[in-house]
C-alpha positions as CSV (number, residue, x, y, z in Angstrom):
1,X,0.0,0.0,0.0
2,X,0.9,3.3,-0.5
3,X,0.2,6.5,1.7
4,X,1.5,9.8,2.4
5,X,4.1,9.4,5.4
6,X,3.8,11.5,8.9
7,X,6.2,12.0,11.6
8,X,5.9,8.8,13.2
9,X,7.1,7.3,10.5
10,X,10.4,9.6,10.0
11,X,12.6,7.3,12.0
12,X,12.6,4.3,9.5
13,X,12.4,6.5,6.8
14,X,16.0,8.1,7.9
15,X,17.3,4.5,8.5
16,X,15.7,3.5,5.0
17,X,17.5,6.2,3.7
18,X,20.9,5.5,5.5
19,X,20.5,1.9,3.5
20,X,19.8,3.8,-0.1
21,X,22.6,6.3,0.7
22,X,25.4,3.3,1.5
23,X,24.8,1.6,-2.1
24,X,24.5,5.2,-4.2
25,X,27.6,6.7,-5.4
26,X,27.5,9.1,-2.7
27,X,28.3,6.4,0.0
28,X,31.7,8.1,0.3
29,X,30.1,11.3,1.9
30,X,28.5,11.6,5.4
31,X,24.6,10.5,5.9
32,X,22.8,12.6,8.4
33,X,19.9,10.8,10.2
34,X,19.0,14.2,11.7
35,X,19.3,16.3,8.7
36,X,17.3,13.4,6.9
37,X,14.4,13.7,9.4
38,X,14.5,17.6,9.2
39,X,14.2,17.2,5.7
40,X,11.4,14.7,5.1
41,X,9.5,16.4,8.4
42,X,10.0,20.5,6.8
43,X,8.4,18.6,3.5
44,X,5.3,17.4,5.2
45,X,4.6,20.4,6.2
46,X,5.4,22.6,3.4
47,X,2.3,23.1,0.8
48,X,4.4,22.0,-2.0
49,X,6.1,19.2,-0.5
50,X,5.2,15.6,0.1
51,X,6.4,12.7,1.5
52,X,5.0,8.7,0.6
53,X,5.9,5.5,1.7
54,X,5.3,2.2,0.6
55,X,4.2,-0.4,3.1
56,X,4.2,-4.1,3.1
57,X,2.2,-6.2,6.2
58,X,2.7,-3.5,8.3
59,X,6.1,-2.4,7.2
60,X,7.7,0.4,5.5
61,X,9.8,-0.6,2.6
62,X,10.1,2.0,0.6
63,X,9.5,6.0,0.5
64,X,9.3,8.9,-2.4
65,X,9.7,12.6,-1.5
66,X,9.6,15.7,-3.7
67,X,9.1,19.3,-3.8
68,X,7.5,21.3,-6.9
69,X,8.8,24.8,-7.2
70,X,7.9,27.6,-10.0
C-alpha cells in the first residue's frame, strides 16, 4: 500500500535512507539521520512538498519525497 508518510514514520524513513545512501555513489560522503528527518518532516509540512511510503504487512519498505517549485 501506499500513503502519504507522517512524523511517526520519519525514523525508519531516515534509517531507509541510510541503506539507499550506503549503495549510491554518494556512499563516500557523510549520511545525516537528523538532517534526513528535518528534511522529510519541513516537506510534510510545506504546501508544496510531500512525502510517501510504501508499506508491506505492516512495514515500511520503501518511500518517495519531492518538492514542486515555479
Amino acid at each position: 500500500m501506499i500513503r502519504l508518510a507522517t512524523p511517526d514514520d520519519l525514523p525508519m524513513l531516515a534509517k531507509l535512507g541510510a541503506a539507499m545512501h550506503r549503495e549510491s555513489n554518494y556512499s563516500p560522503l557523510d549520511y545525516s539521520y537528523e538532517g534526513a528527518m528535518k528534511t522529510g518532516l519541513a516537506l510534510m509540512e510545506s504546501p508544496d512538498g510531500f512525502v510517501c511510503v510504501a508499506e508491506r504487512d505492516h512495514e515500511l519498505v520503501g518511500f518517495i519525497l519531492g518538492f514542486a517549485s515555479a
